[in-house]
Phi, psi and omega in degrees: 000112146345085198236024121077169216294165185252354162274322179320304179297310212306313195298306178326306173320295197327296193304310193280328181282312196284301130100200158286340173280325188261011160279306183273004180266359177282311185310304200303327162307317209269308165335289203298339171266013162274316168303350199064022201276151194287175164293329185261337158311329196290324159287349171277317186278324183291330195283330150293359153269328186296312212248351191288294198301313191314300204300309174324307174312283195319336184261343167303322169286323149123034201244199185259146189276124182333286211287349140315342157287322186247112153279003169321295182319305171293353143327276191300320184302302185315311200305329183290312134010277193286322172316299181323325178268324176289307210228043187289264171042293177250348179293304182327294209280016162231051215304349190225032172295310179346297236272310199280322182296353160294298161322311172264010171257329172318284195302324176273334156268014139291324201278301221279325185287308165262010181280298197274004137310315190296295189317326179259037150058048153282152183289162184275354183280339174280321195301227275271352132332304175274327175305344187281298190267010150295312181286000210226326162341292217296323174325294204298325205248340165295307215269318167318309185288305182295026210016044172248142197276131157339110228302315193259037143239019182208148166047262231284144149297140188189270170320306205285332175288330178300305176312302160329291192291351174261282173342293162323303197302331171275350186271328197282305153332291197309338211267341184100008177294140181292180205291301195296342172305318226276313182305315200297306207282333183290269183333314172304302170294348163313298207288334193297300194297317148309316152315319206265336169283347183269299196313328170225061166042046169272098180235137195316154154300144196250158181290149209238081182309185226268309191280331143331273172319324166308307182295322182283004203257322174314339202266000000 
């Protein structure tokens, strides 16, 4: 299987980390300003979503965790900050700015999560494991500091597009497609597959407890 030149995946990796950090640290904000949280709560929740999933992967792996290399990332977080704040206004009046700027940190640190699982010469069935919980960590751990139950145990398709896009990526790869067709085409099918489950309400079947079933069997 074809994993194509190794400065090529790193930049790519780069690009995809940087990002995806400044994608999800705005959803983490804007969460936080919903909440009514100060400027510096508002950076603590976006930078624990940028950096949450990455970090898990990474210790899972047994590496140094990505935003310990670079201060690019705490970097990247202030800047999300300051947009947010800079253009809250105009931010307002787009009520799913969240929801896209969500998305595309899913997508892009799905991507970003089995490339460098690949790169430290794991099988891809661990890659798209860890692409999951790159993209998905970050959420889980946003919806804790907000006290809110967590996106991807309720409602929305939100793990399974990941999981999806980790598949593609390996089917795409096995076919010989090159890496960047193979990220873009990845990247696309998430955000679709996320649009098209919020856009018409789709969502996984819910578990039914036990005191449920009783009430539904009197009626």
């Amino acid at each position: 299987m074809p994993y194509t030149d190794p400065q090529l995946v790193h930049t790519l990796q780069v690009i995809l980390e940087f990002l995806g950090t400044f994608a999800f640290a705005i959803s983490g904000i804007r969460h936080a300003a919903q909440k009514h949280f100060d400027w510096f709560g508002g950076y603590v929740c976006g930078f624990a979503v940028a950096i949450g999933g990455g970090t898990i992967r990474d210790t899972m792996l047994g590496v140094r965790p990505f935003w310990m290399t670079d201060i690019m990332y705490v970097l990247c977080t202030a800047l999300a900050l300051l947009l947010v704040i800079l253009s809250r206004k105009w931010i307002r009046r787009l009520r799913n700015a969240w929801f896209v700027f969500d998305t595309l940190g899913l997508a892009l640190f799905t991507i970003a999560g089995i490339q460098k699982t690949i790169a430290l010469g794991h099988p891809f069935w661990v890659a798209v494991i860890m692409g999951c919980i790159t993209g998905v960590a970050g959420g889980v751990i946003r919806d804790v500091l907000l006290n809110n139950v967590p996106v991807i145990f309720h409602k929305e398709i939100y793990a399974m597009a990941s999981v999806a896009g980790g598949l593609l990526y390996w089917v795409l790869l096995a076919l010989g497609l090159p890496l960047p067709l193979t990220v873009v085409v990845t990247f696309l099918t998430i955000c679709i597959i996320r649009f098209i489950a919020v856009g018409y309400h789709i969502s996984l079947p819910t578990l039914h407890g036990e005191n449920e079933k009783k009430r539904e069997k009197r009626h």
